[in-house]
N, C-alpha and C positions, 0 to 999 in steps of 0.2 A: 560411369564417369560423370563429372559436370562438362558439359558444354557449353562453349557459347560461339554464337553463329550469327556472323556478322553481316545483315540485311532482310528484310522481312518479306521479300517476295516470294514469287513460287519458288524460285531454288531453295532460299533458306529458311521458308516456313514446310517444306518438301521433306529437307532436310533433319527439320527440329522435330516433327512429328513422328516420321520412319524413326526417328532415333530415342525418341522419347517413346515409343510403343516397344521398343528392343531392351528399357528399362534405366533409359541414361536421364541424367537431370541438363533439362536444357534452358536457358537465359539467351533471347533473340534480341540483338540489337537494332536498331532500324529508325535512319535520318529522320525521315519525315513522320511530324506527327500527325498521326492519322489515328484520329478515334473510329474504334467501329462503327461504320453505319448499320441500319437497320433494315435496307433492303438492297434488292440488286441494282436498284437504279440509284440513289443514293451513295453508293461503291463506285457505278460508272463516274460522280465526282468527286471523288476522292482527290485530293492533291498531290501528287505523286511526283515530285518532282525528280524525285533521286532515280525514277523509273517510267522515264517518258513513254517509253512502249506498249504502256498498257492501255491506251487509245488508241492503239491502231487493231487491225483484223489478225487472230490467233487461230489457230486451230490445234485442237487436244486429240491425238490421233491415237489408234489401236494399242501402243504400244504402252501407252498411259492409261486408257482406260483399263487395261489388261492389270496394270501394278493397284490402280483404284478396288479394282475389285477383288482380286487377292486380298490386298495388305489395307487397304481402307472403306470395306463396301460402307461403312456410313456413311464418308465423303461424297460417295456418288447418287447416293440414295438424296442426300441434302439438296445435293447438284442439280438432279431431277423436279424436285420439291420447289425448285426456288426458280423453276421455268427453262432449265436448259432442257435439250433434247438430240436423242440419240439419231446420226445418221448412219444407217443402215445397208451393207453392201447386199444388192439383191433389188432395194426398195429405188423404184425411181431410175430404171433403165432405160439405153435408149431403145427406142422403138424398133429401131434395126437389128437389135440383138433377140437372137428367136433360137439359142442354143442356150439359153440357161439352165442351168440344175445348181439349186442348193449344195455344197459339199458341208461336211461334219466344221473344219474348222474355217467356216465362212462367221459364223458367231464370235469371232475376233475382229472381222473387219468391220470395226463399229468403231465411227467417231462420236466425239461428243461438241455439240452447237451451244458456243454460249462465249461472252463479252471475257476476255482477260480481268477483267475489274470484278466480276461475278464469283469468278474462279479464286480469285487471290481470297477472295471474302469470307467465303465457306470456308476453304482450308484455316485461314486464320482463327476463324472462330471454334474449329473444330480443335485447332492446335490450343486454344487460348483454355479451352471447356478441359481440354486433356488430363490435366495437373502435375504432371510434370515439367509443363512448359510456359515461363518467366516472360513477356514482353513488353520489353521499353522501350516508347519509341520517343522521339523527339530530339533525339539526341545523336553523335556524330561517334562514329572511333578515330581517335587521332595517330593509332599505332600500336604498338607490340608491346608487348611485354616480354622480355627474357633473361634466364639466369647466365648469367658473365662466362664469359667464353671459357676463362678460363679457370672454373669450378664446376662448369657443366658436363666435364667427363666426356665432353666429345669435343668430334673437330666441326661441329655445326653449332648454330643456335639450337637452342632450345625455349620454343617460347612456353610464358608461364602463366598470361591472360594479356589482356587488353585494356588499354587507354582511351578516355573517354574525354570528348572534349569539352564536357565541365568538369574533368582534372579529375573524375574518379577513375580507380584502379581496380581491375575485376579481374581474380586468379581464378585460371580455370583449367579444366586435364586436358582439352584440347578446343583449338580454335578451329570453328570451320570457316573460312571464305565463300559469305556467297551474295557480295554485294555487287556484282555487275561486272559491266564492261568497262564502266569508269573507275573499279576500284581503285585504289592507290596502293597495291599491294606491292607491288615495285619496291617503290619507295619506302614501304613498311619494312621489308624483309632487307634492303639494304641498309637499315637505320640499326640493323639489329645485327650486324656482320654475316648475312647470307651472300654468298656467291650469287653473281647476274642471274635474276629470274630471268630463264630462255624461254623466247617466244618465237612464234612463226605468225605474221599477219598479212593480208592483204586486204586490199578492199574490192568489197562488194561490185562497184561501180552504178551502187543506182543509188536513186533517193526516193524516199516512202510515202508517199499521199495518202490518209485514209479518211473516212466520214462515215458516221455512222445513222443509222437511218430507222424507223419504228413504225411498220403495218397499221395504216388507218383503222381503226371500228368498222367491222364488216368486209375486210380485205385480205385474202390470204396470199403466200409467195404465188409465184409462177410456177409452171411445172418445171421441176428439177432435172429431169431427165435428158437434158440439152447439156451442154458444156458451161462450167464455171469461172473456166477463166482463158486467158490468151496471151501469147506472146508473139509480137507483133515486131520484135525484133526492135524497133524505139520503144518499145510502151510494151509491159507488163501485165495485167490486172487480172482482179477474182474478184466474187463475189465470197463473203461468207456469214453464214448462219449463224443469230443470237441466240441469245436467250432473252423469253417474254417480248415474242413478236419483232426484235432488234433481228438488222444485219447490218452490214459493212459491207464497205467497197473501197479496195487498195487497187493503186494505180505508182505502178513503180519506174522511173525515166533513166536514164544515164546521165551520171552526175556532171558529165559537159555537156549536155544539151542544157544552157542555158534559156533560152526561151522555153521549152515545156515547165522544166523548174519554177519560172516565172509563172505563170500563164495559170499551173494548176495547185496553185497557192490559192486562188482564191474562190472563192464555194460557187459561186453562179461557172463560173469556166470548170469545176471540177463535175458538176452536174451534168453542165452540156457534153462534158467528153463523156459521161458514161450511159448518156444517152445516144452514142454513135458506135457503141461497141456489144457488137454480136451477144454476148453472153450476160452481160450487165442489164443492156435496154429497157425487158421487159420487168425489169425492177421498179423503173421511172415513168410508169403510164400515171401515175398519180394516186398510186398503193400504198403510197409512204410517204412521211414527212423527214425532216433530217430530228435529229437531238440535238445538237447544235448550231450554230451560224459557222462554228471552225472548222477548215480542215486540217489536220495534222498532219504534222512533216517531221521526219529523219531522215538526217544524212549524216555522214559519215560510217555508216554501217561497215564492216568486218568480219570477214572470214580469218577468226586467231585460234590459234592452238597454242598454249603454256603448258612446260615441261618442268612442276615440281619435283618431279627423280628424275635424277639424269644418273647416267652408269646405275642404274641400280639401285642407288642410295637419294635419300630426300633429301631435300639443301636444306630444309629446316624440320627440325621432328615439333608436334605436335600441333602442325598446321596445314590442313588440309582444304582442298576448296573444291565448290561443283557451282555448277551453271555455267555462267556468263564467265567467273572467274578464271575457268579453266577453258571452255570451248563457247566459241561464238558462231554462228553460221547465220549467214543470207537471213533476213527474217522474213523472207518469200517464200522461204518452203515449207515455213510455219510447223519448224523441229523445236523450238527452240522451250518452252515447257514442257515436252515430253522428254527430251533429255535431259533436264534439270530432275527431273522426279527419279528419271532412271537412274542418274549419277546417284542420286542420293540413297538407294536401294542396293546400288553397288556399294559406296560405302560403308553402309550399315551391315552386309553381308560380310564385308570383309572384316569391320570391329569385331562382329560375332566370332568368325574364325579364327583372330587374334585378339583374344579380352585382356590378355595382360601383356599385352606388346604393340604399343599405337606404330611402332615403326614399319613391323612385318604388316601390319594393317595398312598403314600409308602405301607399303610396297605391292601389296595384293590390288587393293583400289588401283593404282595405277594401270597397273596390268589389265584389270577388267576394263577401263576407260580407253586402253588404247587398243584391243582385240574388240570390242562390245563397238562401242562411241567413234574413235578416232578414224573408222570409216569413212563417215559420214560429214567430217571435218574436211575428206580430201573428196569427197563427190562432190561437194559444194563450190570448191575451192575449183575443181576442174571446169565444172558447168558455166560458175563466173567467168572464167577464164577466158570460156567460149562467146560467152554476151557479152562480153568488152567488145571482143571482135568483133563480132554481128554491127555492135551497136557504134562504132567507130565506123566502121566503112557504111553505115547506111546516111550517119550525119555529114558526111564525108561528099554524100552523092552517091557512094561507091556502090558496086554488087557484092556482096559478102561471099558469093556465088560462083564468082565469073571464072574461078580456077576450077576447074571440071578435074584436073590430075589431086589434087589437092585431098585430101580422106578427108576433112573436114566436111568438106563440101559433099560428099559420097553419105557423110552419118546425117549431116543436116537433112539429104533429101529421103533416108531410109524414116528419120523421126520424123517426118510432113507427111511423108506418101506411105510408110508402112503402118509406123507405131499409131498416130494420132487416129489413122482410120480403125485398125486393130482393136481401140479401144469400145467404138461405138459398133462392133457387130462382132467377136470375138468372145466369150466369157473367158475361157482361159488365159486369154491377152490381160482382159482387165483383171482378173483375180491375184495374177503377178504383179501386174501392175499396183495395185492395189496392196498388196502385201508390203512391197518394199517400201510406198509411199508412206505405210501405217508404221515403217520402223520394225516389223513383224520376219522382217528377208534381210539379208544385207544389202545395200546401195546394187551391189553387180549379179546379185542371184537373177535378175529378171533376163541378161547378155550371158549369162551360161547356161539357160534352160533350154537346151538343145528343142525341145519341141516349141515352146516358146517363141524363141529366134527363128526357127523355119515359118511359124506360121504370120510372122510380120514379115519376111521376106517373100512370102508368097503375095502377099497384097502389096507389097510394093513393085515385085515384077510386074504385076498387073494394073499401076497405075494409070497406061497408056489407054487402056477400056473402060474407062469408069471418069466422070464428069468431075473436073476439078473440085477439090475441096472448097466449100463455102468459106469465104474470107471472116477472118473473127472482132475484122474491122479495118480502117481506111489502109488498101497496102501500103501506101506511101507515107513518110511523116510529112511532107509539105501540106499534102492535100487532110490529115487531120490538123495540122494546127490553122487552117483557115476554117475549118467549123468551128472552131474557139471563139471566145469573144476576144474581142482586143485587148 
């Protein structure tokens, strides 16, 4: 078929390649013009307006690299090549854990370390080198294109290409959506007589700090083997691994605590905080410089789920979406290009098993999105759910706590006192853990592995012998935002 796939990030350069290797002709549209750069640091300034997120801290987990290597080992091979670097489950324990063994499919729990802006680069270039795949960037879609209701032989649209907002018109077998969270697809699909695109949203409740940082001449990280990030119940944070001696540090607040919001806007106070937080610090002995004077901020983040079939049937045939278009989650848990690439792979499997019927293919895709994906859309949705809490009653003054009958309060102190120690001297613990983290398990295979769940309930019985947990930074928020600068 011709395609054309509306946005050039990972989901729709994801998208245009899996499907151009399955033998479709693809034409990627995409706002911002962005000529190739020619290295990975060059990439990191790219102007991206249409896709602010690709300056903050990503992570590409098992679940990606896993599709990389099947369906695109050149990609990864480039990926390599161009300074990113594989982290390793095995490599970098903690020293407390003295039960490991290697198992057979432990060679999946491999992430890959490297800047969003690195990642988008390669794929593009590899998509561009392809030849079967057209991109134009510089330029906007303004809408739909589709044949009149009532000659289209159905009781839906049917769309037939896309509008371009220098007034060109491009007919094509099908549209994919995969311009984001801000698409306008709404608005598209009602301009064109579709019934209410149905959605499900909430928000996140945080906002996003990130900075990005680049290992002095002669300085390498810290040892890994300690903890990467913390939730502190006000405050969020991880560190994560670049590519070519880069990392990042994301520090995520609740979007009513107006003074942290304030305070870690600006790069000297964003510094100082992560110079107070356990897991971060020994990043800041003076191993590193930043890449920028900025640091970056999102907010309005979203936990959305959009429902193009509903009963069954697609509200519009020949227009399908992945990424952002379709599912959004937390970008704290750092899913969100491993399920763009997986959406797109879903997809493609399903055109294959439908080559002359895009509908029964819309209808299959679906189905994989919402057994495969739409998990993961309500684990997020739940955990949020949970940090609103936490994080209202701690700005509050309050104890998030102090209902001892409450099950809330029962799973918070089994994930403090069981899970988090479980992780640092358990291998079976983390190898679950790890699995599901990697997209590899489902969100709840870790809560129904019966030997799993006894052995973090066995260390949590056992909290009462064992020396509090090391704090992963100041408990209280009052007493961290007086380490701040004013």
């Amino acid at each position: 078929m011709d395609v054309t796939v509306i946005g050039g990030g990972v989901s729709g350069l994801g998208a245009a390649l899996t499907l151009a290797r399955r033998g479709h002709d693809v034409t990627v549209i995409e706002r911002d013009h962005t000529p190739m750069p020619m290295s990975a640091d060059e990439a990191f300034d790219w102007d991206r307006r249409g896709a602010p997120q690709v300056r903050h801290s990503h992570a590409f987990l098992g679940r990606l690299r896993q599709l990389l290597l099947s369906d695109h080992p050149d990609i990864y091979a480039d990926l390599l090549a161009e300074g990113a670097t594989e982290i390793r489950f095995g490599d970098d324990l903690p020293p407390e854990m003295t039960d490991f063994e290697p198992q057979p499919d432990d060679d999946e729990l491999v992430m890959l370390a490297c800047r969003r802006t690195t990642f988008e680069w390669v794929v593009r270039r590899t998509a561009v080198a392809e030849g079967r795949v057209a991109l134009r960037t510089g330029v906007a879609v303004d809408g739909l294109l589709a044949a009149p209701l009532d000659t289209a032989g159905t009781a839906r649209p049917v769309v037939t290409g896309v509008r371009l907002s220098d007034g060109t018109e491009i007919l094509t077998d099908l549209v994919v959506i995969a311009s984001g969270r801000r698409a306008a697809v709404a608005e598209w699909m009602d301009a064109i007589g579709s019934p209410a695109l149905v959605e499900q949203a909430e928000d996140t409740g945080i906002v996003y700090f990130s900075r990005f940082y680049r290992l002095l001449d002669g300085m390498d990280h810290p040892p890994r083997s300690g903890v990467i990030g913390g939730d502190l119940g006000y405050l969020k944070y991880g560190v994560f691994v670049g590519d070519n001696r880069t990392f990042s540090v994301t520090l995520a607040v609740p979007s009513d605590d107006t003074e942290l919001r304030r305070r870690l806007g600006d790069a000297a106070a964003f510094d100082c905080a992560a110079q107070e937080l356990v897991a971060t610090a020994p990043w800041f002995d003076g191993r590193a410089e930043p890449l920028s004077p900025t640091v970056y901020v999102m907010a309005g983040l979203l936990n959305r789920w959009r429902d193009y079939v509903v009963d069954g049937e697609p509200l519009v045939e020949r227009l399908i979406p992945v990424g952002d278009a379709v599912l959004c989650t937390n970008p704290l848990y750092g899913r969100g290009c491993s399920t763009a690439f997986w959406a797109a792979h879903l997809l493609a499997d399903a055109l294959d098993a439908h080559p002359a019927d895009v509908v029964a293919a819309a209808i299959e895709y679906d189905g994989a999105l919402r057994s495969e994906i739409q998990p993961w859309y309500r684990a997020s949705v739940e955990q949020d759910g949970e940090a609103r809490r936490v994080a209202a009653s701690l700005l509050a003054g309050a104890d998030p706590d102090s209902d001892a009958d409450d099950p809330r309060t029962f799973m918070r102190g089994v994930f403090r006192d069981g899970l988090l120690p479980s992780l640092r001297t358990d291998a079976v613990v983390l190898r679950a853990f790890m699995r599901s983290f990697n997209l590899l398990a489902t969100p709840d295979a870790l809560a129904k592995d019966p030997d799993v769940t006894a052995r973090i309930l066995a260390v949590w019985q056992d909290r009462a012998n064992r020396s509090p947990a090391l704090a992963l930074g100041p408990r209280h928020r009052d007493d961290f935002v007086e380490l701040l600068p004013a």
